[in-house]
GUFI-701425 format. One record per residue: residue number from 1; x, y negated, z of N, C-alpha, C in turn. Coordinates in nm, 4 decimals, decimal comma. Example, Ala and Ser with C-alpha at 12.3 -4.5 7.8 and 13.67 -1.06 7.14 Angstrom:
REM GUFI-701425
> resi	n.X	n.Y	n.Z	ca.X	ca.Y	ca.Z	c.X	c.Y	c.Z
> 1	1,3190	0,5690	0,7800	1,2300	0,4500	0,7800	1,3200	0,3300	0,7800
> 2	1,2850	0,2250	0,7080	1,3670	0,1060	0,7140	1,2900	-0,0030	0,7870
***
This chain:
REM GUFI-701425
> resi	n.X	n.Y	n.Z	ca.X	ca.Y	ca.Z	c.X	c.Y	c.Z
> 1	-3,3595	-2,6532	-15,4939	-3,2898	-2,5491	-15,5681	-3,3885	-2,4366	-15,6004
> 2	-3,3941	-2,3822	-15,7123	-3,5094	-2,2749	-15,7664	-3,4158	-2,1181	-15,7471
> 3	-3,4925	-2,0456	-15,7117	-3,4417	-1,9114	-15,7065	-3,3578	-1,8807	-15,7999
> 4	-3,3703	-1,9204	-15,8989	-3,3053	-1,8404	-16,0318	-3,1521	-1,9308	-15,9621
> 5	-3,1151	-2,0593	-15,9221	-3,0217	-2,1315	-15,9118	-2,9809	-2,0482	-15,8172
> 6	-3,0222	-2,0210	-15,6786	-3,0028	-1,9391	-15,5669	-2,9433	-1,8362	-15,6008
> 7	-2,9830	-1,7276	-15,6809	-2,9547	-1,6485	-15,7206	-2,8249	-1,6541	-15,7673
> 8	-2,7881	-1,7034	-15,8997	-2,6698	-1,7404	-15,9838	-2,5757	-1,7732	-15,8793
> 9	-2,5905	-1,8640	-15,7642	-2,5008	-1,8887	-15,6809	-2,4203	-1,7957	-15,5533
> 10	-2,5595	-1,7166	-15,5656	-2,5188	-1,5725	-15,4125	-2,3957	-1,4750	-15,5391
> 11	-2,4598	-1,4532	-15,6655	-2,3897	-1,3358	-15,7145	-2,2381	-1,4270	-15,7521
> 12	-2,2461	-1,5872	-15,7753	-2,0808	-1,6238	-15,7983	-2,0158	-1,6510	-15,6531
> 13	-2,0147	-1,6403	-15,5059	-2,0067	-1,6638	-15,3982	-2,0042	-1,5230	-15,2756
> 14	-2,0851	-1,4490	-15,2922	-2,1702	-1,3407	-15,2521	-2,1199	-1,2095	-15,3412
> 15	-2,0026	-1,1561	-15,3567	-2,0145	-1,0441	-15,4606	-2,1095	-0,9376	-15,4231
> 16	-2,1922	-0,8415	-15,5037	-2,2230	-0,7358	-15,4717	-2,1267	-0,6611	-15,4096
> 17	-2,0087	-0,6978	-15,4532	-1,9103	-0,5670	-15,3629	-1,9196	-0,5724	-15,2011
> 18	-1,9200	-0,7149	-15,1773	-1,8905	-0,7351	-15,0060	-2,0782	-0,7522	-14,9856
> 19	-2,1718	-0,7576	-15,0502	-2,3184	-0,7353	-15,0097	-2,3277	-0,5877	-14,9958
> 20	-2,2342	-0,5140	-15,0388	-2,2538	-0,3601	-15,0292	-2,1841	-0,3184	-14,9071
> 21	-2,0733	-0,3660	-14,8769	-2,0112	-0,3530	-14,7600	-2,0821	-0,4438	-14,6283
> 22	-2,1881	-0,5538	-14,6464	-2,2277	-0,5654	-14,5444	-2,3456	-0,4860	-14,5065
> 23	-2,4071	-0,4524	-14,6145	-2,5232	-0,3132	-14,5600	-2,4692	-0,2008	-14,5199
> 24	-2,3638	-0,1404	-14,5629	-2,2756	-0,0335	-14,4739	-2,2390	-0,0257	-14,3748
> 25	-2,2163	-0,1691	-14,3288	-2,1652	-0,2437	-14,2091	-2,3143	-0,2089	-14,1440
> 26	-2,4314	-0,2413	-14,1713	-2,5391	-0,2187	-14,0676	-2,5445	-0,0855	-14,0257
> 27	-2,5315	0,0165	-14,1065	-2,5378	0,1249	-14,1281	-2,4854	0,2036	-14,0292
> 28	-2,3239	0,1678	-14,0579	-2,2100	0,1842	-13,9039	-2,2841	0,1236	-13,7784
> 29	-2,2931	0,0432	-13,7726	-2,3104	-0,0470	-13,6821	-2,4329	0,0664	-13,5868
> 30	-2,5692	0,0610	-13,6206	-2,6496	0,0968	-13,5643	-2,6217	0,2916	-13,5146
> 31	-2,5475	0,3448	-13,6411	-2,5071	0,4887	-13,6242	-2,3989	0,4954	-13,5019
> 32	-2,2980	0,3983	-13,4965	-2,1518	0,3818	-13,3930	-2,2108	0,3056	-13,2344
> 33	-2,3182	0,2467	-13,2724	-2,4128	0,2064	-13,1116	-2,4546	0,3383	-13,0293
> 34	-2,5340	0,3570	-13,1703	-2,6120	0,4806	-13,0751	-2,5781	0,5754	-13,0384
> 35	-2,4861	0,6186	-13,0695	-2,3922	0,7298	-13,0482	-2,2744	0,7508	-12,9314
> 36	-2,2354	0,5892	-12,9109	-2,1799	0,5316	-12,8578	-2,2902	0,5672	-12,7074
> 37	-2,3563	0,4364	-12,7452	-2,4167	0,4835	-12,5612	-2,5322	0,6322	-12,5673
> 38	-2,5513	0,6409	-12,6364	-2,6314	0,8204	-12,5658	-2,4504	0,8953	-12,5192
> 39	-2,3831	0,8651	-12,5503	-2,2464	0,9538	-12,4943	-2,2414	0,9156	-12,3310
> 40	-2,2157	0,7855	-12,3143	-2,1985	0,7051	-12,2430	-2,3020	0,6669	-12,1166
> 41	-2,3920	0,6686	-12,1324	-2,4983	0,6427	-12,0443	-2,6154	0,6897	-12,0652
> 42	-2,7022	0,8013	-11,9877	-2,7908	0,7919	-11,9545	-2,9026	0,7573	-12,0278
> 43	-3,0221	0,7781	-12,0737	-3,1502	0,7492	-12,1680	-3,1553	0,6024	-12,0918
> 44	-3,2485	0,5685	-11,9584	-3,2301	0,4256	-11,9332	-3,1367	0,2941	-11,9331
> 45	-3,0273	0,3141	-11,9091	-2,8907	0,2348	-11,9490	-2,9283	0,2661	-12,1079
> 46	-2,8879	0,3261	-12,1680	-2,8917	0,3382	-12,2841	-2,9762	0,2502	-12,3863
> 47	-3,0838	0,2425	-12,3619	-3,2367	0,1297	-12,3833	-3,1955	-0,0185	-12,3485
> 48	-3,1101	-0,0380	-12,2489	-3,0937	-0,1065	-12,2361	-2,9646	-0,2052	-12,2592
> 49	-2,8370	-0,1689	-12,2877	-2,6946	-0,1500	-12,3662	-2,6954	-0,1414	-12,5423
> 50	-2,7925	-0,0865	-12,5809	-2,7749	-0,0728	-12,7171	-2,7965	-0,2029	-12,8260
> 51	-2,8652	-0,2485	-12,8050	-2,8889	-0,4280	-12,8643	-2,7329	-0,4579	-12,8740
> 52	-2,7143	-0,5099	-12,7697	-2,5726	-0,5338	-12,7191	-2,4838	-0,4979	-12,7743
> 53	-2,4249	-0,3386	-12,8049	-2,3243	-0,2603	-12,8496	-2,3747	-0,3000	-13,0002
> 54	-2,4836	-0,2501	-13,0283	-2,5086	-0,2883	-13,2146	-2,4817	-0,4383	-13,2439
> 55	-2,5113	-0,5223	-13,1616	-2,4322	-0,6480	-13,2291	-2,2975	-0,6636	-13,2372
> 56	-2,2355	-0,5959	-13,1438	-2,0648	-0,6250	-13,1523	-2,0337	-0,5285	-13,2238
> 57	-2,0794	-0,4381	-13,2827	-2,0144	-0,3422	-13,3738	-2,0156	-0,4140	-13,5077
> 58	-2,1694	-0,4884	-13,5506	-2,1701	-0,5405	-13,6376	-2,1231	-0,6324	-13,6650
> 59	-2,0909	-0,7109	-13,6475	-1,9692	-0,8597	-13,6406	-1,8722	-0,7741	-13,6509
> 60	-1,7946	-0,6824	-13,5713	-1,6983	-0,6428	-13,6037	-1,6560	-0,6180	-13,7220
> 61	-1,7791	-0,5671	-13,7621	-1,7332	-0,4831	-13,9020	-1,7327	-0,5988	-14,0417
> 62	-1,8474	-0,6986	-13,9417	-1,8680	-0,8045	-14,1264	-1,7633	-0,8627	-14,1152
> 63	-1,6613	-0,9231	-14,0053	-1,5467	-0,9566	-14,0038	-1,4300	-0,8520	-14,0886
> 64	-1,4507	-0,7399	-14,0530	-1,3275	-0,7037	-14,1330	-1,3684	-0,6558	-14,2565
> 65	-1,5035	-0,6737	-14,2936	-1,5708	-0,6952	-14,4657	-1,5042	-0,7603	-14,4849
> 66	-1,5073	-0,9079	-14,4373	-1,5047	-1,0825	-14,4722	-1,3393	-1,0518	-14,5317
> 67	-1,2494	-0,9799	-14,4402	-1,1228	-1,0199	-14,4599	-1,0718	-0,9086	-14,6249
> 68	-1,1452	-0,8516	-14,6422	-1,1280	-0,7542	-14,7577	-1,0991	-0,8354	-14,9044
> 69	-1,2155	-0,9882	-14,8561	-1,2496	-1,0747	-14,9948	-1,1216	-1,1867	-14,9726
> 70	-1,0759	-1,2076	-15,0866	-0,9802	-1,3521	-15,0799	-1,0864	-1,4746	-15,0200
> 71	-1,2189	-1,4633	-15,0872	-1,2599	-1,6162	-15,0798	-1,3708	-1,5901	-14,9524
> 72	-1,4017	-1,5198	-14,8683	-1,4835	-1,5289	-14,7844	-1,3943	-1,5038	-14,6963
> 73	-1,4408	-1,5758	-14,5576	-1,3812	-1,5881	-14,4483	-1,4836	-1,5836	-14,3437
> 74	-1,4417	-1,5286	-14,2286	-1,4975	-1,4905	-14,0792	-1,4830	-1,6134	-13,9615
> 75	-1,5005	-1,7051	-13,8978	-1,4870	-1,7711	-13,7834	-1,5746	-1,7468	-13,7002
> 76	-1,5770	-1,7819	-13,5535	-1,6276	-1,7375	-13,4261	-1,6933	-1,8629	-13,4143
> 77	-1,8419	-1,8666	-13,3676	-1,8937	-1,9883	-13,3381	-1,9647	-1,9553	-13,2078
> 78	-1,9794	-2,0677	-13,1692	-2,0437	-2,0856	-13,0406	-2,1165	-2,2031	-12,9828
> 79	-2,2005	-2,1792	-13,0021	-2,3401	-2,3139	-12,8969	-2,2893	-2,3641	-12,8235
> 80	-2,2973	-2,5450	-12,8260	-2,2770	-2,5864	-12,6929	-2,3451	-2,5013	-12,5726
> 81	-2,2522	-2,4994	-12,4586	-2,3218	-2,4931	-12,3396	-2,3669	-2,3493	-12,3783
> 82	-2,3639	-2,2528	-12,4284	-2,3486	-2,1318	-12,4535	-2,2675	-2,0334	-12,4327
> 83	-2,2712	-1,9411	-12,3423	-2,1409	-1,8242	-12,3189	-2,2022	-1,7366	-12,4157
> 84	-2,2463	-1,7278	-12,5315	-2,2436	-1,6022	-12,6384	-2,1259	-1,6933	-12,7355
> 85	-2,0577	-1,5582	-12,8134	-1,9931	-1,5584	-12,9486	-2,1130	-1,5182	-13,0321
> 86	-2,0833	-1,5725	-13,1908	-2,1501	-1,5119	-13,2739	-2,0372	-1,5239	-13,3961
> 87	-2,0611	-1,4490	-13,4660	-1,9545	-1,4329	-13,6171	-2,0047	-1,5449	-13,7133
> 88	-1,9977	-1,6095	-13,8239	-2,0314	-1,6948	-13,9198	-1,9438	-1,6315	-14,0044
> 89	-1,9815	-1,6130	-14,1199	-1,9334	-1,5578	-14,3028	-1,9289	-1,6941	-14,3463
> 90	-1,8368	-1,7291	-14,4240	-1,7925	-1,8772	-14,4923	-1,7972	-1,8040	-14,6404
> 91	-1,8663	-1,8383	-14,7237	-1,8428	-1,7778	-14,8653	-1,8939	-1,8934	-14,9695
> 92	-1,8227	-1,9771	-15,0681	-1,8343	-2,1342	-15,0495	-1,9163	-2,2072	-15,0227
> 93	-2,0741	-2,2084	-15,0862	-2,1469	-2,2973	-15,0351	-2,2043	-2,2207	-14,8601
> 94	-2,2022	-2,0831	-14,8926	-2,2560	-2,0267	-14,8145	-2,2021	-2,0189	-14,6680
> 95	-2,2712	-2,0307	-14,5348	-2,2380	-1,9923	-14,3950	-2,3774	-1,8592	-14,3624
> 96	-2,2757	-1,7265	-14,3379	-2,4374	-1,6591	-14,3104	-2,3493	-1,5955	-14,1619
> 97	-2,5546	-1,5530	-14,0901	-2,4929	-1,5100	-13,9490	-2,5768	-1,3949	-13,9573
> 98	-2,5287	-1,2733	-13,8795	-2,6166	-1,1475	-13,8619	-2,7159	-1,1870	-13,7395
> 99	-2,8285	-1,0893	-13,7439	-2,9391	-1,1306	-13,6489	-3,0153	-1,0085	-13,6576
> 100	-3,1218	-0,9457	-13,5623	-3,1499	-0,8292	-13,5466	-3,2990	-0,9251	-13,5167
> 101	-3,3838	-0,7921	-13,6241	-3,6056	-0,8482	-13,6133	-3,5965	-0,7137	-13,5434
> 102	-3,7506	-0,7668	-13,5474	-3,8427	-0,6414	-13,4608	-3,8855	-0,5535	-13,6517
> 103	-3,9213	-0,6189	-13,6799	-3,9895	-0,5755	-13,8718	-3,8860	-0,6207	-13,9442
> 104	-3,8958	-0,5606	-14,0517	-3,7959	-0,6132	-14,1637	-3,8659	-0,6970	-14,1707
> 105	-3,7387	-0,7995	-14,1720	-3,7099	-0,9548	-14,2580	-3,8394	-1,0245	-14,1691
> 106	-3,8420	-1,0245	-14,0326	-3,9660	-1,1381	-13,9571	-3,8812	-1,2300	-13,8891
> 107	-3,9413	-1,3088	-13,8435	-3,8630	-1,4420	-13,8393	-3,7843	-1,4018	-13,7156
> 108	-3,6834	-1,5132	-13,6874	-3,6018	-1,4653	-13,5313	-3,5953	-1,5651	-13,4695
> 109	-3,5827	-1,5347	-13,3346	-3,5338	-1,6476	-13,2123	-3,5236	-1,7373	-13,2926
> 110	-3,5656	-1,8823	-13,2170	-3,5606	-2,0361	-13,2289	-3,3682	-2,0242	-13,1370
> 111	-3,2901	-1,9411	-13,1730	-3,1422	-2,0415	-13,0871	-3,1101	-2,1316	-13,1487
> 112	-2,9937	-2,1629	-13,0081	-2,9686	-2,2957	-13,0401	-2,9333	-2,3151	-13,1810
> 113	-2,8426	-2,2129	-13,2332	-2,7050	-2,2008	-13,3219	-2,7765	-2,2025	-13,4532
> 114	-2,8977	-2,1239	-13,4576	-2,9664	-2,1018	-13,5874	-3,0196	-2,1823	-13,6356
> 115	-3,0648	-2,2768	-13,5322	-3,1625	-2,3799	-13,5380	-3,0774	-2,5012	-13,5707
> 116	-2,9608	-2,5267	-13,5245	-2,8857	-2,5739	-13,5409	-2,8664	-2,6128	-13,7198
> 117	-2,7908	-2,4901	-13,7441	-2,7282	-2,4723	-13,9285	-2,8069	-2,4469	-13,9596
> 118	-2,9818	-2,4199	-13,9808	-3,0616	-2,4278	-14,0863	-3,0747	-2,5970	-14,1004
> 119	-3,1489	-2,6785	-13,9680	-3,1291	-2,8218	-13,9912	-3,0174	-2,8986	-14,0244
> 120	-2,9016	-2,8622	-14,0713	-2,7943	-2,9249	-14,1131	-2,7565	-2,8816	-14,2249
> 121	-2,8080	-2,7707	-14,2744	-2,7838	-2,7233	-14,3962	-2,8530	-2,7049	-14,5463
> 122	-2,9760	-2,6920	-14,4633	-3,0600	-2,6264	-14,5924	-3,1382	-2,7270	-14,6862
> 123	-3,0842	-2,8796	-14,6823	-3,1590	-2,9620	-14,7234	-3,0906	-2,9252	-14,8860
> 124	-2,9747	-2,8605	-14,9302	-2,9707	-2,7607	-15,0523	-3,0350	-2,7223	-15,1327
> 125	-3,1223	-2,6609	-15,0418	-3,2236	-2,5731	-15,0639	-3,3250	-2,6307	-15,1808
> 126	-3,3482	-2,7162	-15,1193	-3,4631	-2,8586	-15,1898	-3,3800	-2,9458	-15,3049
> 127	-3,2479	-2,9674	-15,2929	-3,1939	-3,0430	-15,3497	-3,0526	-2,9895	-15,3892
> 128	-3,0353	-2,9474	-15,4928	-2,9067	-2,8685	-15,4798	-2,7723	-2,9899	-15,4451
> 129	-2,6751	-2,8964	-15,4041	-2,5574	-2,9645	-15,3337	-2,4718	-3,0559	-15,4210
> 130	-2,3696	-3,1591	-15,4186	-2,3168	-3,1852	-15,4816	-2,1654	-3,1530	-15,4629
> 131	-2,1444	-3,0917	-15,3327	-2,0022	-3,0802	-15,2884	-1,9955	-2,9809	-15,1892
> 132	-1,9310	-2,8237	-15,2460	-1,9344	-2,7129	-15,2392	-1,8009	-2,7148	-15,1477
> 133	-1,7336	-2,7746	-15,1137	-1,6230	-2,7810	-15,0102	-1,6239	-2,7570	-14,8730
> 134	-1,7639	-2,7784	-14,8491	-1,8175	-2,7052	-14,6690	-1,9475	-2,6357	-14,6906
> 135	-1,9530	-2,5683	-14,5712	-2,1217	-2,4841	-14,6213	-2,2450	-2,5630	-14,6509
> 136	-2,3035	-2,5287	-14,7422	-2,4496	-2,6326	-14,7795	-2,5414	-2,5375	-14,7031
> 137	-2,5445	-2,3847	-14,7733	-2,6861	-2,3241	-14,7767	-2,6228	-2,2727	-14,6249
> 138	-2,7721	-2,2258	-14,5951	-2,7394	-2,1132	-14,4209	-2,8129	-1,9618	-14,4536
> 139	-2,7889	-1,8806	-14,4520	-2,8458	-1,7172	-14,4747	-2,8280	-1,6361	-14,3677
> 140	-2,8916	-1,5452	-14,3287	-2,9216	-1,4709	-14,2486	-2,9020	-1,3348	-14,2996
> 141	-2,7960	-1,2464	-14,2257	-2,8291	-1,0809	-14,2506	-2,9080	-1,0291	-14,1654
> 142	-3,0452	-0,9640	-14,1746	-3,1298	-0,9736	-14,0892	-3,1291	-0,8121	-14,0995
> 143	-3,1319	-0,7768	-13,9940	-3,1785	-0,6021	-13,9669	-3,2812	-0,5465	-13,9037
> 144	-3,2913	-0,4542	-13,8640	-3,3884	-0,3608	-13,7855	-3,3976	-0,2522	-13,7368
> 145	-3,4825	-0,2346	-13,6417	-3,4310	-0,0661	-13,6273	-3,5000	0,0608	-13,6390
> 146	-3,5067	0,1573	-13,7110	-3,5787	0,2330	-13,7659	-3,7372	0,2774	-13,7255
> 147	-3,8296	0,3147	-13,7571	-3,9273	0,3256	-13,6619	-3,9904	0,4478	-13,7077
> 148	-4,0090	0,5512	-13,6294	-4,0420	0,6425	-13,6641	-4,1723	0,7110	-13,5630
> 149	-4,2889	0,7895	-13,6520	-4,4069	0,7952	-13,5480	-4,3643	0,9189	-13,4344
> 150	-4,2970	1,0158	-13,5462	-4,3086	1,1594	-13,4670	-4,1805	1,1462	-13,3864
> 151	-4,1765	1,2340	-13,3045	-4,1336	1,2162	-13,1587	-3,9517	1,2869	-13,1937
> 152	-4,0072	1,4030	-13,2810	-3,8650	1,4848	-13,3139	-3,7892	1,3700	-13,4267
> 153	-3,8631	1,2766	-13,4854	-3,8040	1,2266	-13,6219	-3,7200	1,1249	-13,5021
> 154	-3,7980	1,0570	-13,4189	-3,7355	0,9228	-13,3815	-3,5918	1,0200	-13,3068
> 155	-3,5536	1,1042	-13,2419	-3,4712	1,1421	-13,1670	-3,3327	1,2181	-13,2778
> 156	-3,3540	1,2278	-13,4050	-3,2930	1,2275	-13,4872	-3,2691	1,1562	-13,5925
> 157	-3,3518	1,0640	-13,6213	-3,3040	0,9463	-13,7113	-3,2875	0,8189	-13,6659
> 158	-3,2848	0,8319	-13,5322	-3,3143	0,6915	-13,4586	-3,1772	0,6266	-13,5003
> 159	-3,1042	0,6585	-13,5403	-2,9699	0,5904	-13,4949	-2,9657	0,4963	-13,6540
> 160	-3,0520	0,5429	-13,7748	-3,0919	0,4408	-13,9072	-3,1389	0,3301	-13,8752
> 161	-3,0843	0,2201	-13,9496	-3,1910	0,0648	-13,9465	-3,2814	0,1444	-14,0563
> 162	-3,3730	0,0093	-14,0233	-3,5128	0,0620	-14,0647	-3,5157	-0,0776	-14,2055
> 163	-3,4062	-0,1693	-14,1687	-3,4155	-0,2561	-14,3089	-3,2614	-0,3075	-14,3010
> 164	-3,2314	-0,3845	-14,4224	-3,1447	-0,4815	-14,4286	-3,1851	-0,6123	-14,5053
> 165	-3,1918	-0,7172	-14,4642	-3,2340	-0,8598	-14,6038	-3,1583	-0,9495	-14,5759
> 166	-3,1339	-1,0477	-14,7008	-3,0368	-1,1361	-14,6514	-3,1476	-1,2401	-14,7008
> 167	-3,1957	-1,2953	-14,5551	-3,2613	-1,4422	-14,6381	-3,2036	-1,5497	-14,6141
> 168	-3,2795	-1,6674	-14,6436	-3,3037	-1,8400	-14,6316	-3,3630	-1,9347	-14,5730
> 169	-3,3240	-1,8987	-14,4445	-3,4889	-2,0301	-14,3813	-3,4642	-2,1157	-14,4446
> 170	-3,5536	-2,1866	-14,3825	-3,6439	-2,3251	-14,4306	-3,5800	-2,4292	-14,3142
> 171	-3,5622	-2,5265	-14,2782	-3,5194	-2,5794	-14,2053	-3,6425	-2,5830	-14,0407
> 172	-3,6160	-2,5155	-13,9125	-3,7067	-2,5262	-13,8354	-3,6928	-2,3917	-13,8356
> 173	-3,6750	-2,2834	-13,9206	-3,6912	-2,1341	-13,8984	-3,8414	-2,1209	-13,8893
> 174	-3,9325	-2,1810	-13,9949	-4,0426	-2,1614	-13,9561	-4,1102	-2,0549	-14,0977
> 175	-4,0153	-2,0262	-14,1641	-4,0194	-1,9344	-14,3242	-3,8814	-1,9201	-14,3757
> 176	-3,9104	-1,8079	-14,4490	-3,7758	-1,7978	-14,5441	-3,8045	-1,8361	-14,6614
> 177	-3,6966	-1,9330	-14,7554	-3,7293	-1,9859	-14,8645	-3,6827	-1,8531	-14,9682
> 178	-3,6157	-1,7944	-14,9689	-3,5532	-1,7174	-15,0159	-3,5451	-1,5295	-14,9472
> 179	-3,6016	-1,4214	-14,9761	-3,5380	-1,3321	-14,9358	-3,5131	-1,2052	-15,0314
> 180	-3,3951	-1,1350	-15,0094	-3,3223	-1,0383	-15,0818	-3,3479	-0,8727	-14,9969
> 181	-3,4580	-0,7881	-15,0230	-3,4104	-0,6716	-14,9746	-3,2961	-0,6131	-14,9511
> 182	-3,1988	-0,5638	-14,9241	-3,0795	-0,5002	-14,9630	-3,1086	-0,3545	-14,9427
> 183	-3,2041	-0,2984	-14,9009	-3,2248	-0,1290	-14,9513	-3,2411	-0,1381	-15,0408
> 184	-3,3947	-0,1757	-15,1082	-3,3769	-0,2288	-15,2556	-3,2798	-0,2547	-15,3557
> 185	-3,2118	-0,3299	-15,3333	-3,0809	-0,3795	-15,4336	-3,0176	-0,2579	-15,4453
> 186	-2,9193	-0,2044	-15,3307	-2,8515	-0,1098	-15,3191	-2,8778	0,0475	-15,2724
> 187	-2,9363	0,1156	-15,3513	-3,0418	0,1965	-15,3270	-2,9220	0,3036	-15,2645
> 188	-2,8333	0,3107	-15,3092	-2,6981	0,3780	-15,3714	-2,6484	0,4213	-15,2059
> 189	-2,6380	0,2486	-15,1720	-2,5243	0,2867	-15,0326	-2,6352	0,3269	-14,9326
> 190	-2,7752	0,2968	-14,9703	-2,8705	0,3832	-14,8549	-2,8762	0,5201	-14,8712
> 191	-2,8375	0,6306	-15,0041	-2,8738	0,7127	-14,9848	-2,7416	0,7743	-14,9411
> 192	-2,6090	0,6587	-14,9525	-2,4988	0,7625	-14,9343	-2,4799	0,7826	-14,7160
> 193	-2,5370	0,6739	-14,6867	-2,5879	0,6690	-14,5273	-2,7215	0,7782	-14,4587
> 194	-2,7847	0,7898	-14,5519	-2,9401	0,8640	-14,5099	-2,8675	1,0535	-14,4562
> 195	-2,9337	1,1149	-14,3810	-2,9158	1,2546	-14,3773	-2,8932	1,3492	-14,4940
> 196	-2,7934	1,3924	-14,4975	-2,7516	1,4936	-14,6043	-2,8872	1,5652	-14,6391
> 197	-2,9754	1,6444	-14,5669	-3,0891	1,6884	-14,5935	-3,1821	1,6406	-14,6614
> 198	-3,1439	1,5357	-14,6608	-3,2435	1,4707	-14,7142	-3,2340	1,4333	-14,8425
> 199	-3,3872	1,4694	-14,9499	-3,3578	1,4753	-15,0669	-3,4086	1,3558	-15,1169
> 200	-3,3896	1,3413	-15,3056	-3,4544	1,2070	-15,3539	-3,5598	1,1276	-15,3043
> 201	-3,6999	1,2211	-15,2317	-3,8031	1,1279	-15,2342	-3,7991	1,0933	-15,0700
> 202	-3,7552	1,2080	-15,0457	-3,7343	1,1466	-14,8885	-3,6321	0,9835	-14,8495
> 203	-3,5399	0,9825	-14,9490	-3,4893	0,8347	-14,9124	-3,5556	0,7777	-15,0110
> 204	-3,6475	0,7798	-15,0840	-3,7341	0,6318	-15,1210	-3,8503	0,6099	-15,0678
> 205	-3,9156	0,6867	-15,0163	-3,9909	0,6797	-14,8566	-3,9522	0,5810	-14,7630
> 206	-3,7809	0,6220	-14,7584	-3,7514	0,5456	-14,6499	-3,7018	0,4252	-14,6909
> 207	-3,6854	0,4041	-14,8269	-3,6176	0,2834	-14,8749	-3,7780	0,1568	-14,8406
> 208	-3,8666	0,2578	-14,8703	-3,9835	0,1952	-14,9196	-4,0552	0,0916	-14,7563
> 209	-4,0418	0,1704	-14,6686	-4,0850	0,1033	-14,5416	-3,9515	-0,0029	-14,5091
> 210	-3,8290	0,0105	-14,5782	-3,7473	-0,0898	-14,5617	-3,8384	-0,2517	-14,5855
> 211	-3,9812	-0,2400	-14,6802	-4,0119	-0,3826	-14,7419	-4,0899	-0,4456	-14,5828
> 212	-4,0926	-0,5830	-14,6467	-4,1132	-0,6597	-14,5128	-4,2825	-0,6404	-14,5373
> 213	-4,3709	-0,6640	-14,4186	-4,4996	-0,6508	-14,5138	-4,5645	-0,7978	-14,3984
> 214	-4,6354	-0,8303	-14,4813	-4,6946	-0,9777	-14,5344	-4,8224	-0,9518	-14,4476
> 215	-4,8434	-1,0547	-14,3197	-4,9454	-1,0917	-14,2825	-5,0209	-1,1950	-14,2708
> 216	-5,1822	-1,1289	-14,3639	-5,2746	-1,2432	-14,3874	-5,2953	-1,3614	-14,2812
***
C-alpha cells in the first residue's frame, strides 16, 4: 500500500475530528496525571505513579473519543497470560493502541500485544486489503513527555507531552512504515492546550521539537 493509499484511507476511517480529539486526549491525559499525583503524593511516589496514572487517563479518554464517532469503536484487550488491560480503537480497516516513547515517535517495547497485531496485520501494508470487515492495518498513538533543559521551565511545563504521532510499524516493530506528526497537523488544538502566556512563536518552538529526529 503507498502512502498516498494510506493516507486516503486514515482521512475516510480516521476523521480529523476524532484525530483532534485524540491529541486533546494526550493533552488531558498528561495535564490530569500530573496534577493528579503532585496533589497526591510526594515528589518520589510521584516519579514513580505517573506513567501509570497517564496511561489510564488516556484510554479513558480515547474510549470516550471512540464513543463520540458512530463508526469507531473502543474494546479492552489483553495478552495471553497477561494481567495488563490495554484499549484498542476499531475504525474499519484500522485497530490502533496508545503507547508512551522516550522521543517523539521512537520505537516501543517488543510486547506481547504489539508484537502480536503488527504480525497479523500489517501484511496491508505491502499489499492492500481485500476485506475491510476486520482490522487489516495496526497504528500506534505514540506520545511523550515534554523535555525541558531549564529547571524553572521543566517544573512548570512539565505536565505538556512533548509529541503526539500516529504511526505504522512494519511487522516485528522494527520501523514505522508510515508516520503522521499530530502537532504538526493540528497546530490549532496545540496552541489551544499550550500556556495562555504563551505567544505565537513560543508554541511553534514547541510544536517544532514535537518532530521525531533521525539517527544516522
Amino acid at each position: 500500500m503507498m502512502s498516498n493509499e494510506l493516507n486516503d484511507l486514515i482521512a475516510q476511517h480516521l476523521p480529523d475530528q476524532f484525530m483532534r480529539a485524540a491529541l486533546n486526549s494526550v493533552f488531558l491525559a498528561h495535564r490530569n496525571a500530573h496534577d493528579l499525583c503532585q496533589r497526591e503524593f510526594a515528589d518520589p511516589e510521584a516519579l514513580n505513579t505517573i506513567g501509570y496514572v497517564r496511561r489510564g487517563k488516556l484510554e479513558g479518554y480515547l474510549r470516550d473519543a471512540a464513543n463520540r464517532f458512530e463508526k469507531i469503536t473502543a474494546v479492552n484487550g489483553k495478552a495471553d497470560g497477561s494481567g495488563w488491560n490495554h484499549v484498542e480503537l476499531h475504525a474499519g480497516p484500522f485497530i490502533l493502541t496508545c503507547n508512551t516513547v522516550q522521543t517523539p515517535a521512537a520505537p516501543v517495547e517488543k510486547a506481547e500485544f504489539r508484537m502480536t497485531l503488527a504480525e497479523c496485520n500489517q501484511l496491508s501494508l505491502f499489499d492492500s486489503p481485500d476485506d475491510f470487515e476486520r482490522p487489516a492495518v495496526y497504528g500506534m498513538l505514540l506520545h511523550s513527555r515534554s523535555n525541558w533543559d531549564d529547571r524553572d521551565d521543566r517544573q512548570r511545563f512539565g505536565h505538556l507531552p512533548g509529541s503526539g504521532y500516529l504511526v505504522f510499524p512494519a511487522p516485528g516493530l522494527e520501523y514505522y512504515v508510515h508516520e503522521i506528526n499530530l502537532f504538526e497537523r493540528f497546530p490549532d488544538v496545540v496552541a489551544a492546550n499550550v500556556p495562555n502566556e504563551w505567544d505565537e512563536d513560543a508554541t511553534l518552538r514547541f510544536i517544532a521539537k514535537s518532530r521525531k529526529v533521525n539517527v544516522a
